[in-house]
DRENTI-51413 format. One record per residue: chain; x negated, y negated, z of N, C-alpha, C in turn; residue number from 0. Coordinates in nm, 3 decimals. Each point is the difference from the previous one (the first is absolute). Last residue first. Example, Ala and Ser with C-alpha at 12.3 -4.5 7.8 and 13.67 -1.06 7.14 Angstrom:
BEGIN
> A/-1.285/0.225/0.708/-0.082/-0.119/0.006/0.077/-0.109/0.073/1 $
> A/-0.029/0.572/-0.007/0.089/-0.119/0.000/-0.090/-0.120/0.000/0 $
//
This chain:
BEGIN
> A/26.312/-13.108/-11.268/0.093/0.017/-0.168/-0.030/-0.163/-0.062/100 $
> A/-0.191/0.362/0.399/0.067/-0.156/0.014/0.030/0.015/-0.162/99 $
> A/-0.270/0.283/0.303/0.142/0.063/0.023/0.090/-0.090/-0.086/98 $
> A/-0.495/0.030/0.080/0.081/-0.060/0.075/0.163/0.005/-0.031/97 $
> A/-0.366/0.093/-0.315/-0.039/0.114/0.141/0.104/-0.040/0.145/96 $
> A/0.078/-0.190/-0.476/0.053/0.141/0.027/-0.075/0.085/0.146/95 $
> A/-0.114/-0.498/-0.076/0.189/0.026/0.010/-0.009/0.107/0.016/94 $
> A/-0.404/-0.023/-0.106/0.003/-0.036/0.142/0.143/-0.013/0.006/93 $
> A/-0.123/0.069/-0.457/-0.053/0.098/0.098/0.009/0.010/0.141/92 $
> A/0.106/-0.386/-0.304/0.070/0.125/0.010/0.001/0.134/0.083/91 $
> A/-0.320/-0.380/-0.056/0.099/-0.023/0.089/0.101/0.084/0.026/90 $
> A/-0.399/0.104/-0.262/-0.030/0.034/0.121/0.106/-0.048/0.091/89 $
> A/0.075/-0.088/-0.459/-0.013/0.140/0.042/-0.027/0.013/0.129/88 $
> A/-0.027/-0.434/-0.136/0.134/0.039/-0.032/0.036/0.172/0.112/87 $
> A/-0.453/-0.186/-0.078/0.069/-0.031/0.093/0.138/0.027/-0.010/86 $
> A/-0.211/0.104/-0.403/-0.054/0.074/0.117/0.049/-0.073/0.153/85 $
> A/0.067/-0.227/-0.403/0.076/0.164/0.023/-0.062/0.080/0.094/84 $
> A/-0.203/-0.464/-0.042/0.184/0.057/-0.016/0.059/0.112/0.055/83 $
> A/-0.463/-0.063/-0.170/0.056/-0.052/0.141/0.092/0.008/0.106/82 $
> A/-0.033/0.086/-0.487/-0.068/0.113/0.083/0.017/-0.009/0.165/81 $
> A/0.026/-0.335/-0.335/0.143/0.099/-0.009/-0.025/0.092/0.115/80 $
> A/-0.351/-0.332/-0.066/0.080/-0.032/0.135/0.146/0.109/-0.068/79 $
> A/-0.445/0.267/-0.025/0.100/-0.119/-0.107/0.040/-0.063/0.079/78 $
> A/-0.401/0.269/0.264/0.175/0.013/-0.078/-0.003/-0.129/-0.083/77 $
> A/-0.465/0.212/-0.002/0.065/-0.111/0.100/0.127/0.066/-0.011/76 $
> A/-0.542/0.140/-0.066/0.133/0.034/-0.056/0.055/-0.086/0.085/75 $
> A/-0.515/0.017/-0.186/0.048/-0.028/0.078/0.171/0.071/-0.044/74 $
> A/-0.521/0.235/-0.121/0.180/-0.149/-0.029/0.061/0.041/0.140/73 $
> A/-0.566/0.016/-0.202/0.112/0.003/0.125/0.142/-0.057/-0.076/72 $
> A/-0.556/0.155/-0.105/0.099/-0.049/-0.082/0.133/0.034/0.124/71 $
> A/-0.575/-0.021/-0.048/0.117/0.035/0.051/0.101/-0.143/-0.010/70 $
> A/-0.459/-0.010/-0.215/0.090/0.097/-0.038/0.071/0.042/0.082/69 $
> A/-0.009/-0.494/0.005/-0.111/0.094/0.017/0.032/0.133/-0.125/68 $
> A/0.367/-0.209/0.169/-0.093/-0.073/0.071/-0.119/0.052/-0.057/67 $
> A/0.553/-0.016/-0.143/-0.138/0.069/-0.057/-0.124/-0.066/0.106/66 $
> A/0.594/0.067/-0.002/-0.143/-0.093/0.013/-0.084/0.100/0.026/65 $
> A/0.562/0.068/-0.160/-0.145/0.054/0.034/-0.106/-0.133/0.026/64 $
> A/0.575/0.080/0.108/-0.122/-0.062/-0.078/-0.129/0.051/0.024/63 $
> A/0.573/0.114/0.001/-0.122/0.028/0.077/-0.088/-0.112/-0.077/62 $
> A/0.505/0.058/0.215/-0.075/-0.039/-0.119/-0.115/0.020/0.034/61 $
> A/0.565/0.154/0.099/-0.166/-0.028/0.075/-0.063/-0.042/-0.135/60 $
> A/0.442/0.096/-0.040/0.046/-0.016/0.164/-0.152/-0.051/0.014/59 $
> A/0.180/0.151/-0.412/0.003/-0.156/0.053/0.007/-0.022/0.090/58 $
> A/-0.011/0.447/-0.200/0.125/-0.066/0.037/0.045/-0.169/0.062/57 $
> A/-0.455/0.217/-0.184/0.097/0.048/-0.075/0.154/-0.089/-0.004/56 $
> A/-0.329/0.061/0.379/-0.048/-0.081/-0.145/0.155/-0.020/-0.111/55 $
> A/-0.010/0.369/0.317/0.022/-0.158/0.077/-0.003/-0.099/-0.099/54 $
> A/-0.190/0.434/-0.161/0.171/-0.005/0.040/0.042/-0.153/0.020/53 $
> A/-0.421/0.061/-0.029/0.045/-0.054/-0.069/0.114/0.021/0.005/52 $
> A/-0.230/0.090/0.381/0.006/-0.132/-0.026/0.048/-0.027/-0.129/51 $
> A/-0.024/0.436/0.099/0.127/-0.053/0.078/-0.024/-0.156/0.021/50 $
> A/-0.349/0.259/-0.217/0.149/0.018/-0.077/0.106/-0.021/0.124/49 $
> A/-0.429/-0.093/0.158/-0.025/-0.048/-0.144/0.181/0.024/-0.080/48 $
> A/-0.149/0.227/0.385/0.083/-0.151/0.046/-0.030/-0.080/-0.142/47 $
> A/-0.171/0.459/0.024/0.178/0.005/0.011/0.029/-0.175/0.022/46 $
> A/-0.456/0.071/-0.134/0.108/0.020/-0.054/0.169/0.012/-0.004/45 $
> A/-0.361/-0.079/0.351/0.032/-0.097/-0.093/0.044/0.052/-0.126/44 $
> A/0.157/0.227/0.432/-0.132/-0.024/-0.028/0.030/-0.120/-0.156/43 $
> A/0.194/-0.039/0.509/0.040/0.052/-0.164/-0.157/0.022/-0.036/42 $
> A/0.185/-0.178/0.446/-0.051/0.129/-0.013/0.059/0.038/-0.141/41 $
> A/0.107/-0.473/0.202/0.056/0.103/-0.007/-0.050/0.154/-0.013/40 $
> A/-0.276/-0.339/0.097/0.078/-0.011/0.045/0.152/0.082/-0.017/39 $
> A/-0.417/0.015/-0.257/-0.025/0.014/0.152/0.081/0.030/0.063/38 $
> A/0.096/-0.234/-0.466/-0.012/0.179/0.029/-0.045/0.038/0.134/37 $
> A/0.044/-0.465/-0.058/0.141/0.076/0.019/-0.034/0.113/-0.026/36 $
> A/-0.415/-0.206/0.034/0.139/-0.028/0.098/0.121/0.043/-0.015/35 $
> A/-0.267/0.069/-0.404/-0.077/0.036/0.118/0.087/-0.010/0.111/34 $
> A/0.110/-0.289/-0.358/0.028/0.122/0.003/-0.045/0.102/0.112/33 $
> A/0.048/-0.512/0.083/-0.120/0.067/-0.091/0.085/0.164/0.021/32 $
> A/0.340/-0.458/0.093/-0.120/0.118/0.057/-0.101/0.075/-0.094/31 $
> A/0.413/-0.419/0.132/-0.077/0.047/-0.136/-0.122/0.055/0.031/30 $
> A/0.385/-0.062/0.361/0.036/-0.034/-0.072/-0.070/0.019/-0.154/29 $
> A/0.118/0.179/0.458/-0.161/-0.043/-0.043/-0.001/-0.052/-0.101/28 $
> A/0.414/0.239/0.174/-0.057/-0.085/0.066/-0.166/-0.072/-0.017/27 $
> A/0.292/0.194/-0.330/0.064/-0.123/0.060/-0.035/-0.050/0.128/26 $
> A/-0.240/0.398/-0.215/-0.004/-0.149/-0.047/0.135/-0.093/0.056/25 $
> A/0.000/0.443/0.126/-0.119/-0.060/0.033/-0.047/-0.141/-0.032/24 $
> A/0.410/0.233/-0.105/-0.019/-0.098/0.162/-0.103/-0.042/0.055/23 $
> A/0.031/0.233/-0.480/0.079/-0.107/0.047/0.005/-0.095/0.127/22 $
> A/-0.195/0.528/-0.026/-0.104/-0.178/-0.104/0.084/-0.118/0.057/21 $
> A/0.280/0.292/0.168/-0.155/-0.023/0.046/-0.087/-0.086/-0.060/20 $
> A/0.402/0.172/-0.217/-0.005/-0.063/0.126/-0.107/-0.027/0.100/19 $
> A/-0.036/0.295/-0.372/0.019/-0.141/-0.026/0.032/-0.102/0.057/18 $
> A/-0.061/0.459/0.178/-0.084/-0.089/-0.069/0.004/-0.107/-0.024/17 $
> A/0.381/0.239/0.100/-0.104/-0.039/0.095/-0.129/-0.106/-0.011/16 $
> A/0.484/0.002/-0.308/-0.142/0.096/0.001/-0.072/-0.047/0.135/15 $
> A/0.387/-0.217/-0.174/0.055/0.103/0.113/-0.154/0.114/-0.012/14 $
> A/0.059/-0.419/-0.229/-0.083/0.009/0.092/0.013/0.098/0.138/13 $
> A/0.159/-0.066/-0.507/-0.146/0.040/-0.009/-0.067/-0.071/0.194/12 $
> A/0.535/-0.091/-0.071/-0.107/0.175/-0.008/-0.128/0.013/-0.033/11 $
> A/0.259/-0.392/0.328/-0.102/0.027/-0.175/-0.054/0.132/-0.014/10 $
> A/0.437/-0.166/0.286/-0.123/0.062/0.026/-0.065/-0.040/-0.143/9 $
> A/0.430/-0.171/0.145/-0.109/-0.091/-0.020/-0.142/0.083/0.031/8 $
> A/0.440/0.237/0.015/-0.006/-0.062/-0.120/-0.120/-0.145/-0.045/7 $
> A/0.121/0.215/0.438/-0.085/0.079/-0.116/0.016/-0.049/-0.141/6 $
> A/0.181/-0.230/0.373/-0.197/-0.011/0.035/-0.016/0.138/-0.073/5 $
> A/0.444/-0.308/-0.228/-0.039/0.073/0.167/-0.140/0.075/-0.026/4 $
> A/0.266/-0.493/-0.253/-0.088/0.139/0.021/-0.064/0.114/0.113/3 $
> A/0.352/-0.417/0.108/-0.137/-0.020/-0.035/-0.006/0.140/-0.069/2 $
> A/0.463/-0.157/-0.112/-0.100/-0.028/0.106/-0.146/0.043/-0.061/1 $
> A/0.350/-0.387/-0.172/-0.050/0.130/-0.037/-0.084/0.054/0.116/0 $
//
């Protein structure tokens, strides 16, 4: 059987910019304090609040809260699905910028 060709291995909830971003943010930093990935991508914390549960949602990320005190921090990670699919995607992505099938 052949292989699946590099669009049919896109993950549509990651043809969003955004979401692509969060995403690559954490696959490279692997479990980050919210704060850091809003910085880093330029969200304000609401908009990255509803594109982490999108993510959430689709089993791609997980969040956790810790309480120190009265400041309160979550952390967010990928799933290893998440993992997954998101490298998948970014491999795809590099076949179609490269001409390759």
């Amino acid at each position: 059987m052949p292989e699946p060709s590099a669009d049919t291995r896109l993950v549509p909830l990651l043809l969003d910019p955004t979401r692509l971003r969060i995403t690559a943010t954490l696959l490279a930093a692997g479990e980050v304090e919210f704060g850091f990935v809003r910085d880093r991508v330029g969200l304000t914390d609401s908009a990255l609040s509803k594109q982490l549960k999108a993510l959430a949602t689709a089993g791609l990320t997980t969040s956790r809260r810790e309480s120190t005190g009265a400041v309160r921090r979550t952390w967010t990670r990928l799933t290893p699905e998440g993992r997954e699919q998101v490298s998948a995607h970014v491999t795809a992505l590099r076949v179609i910028a490269t001409d390759g099938d």
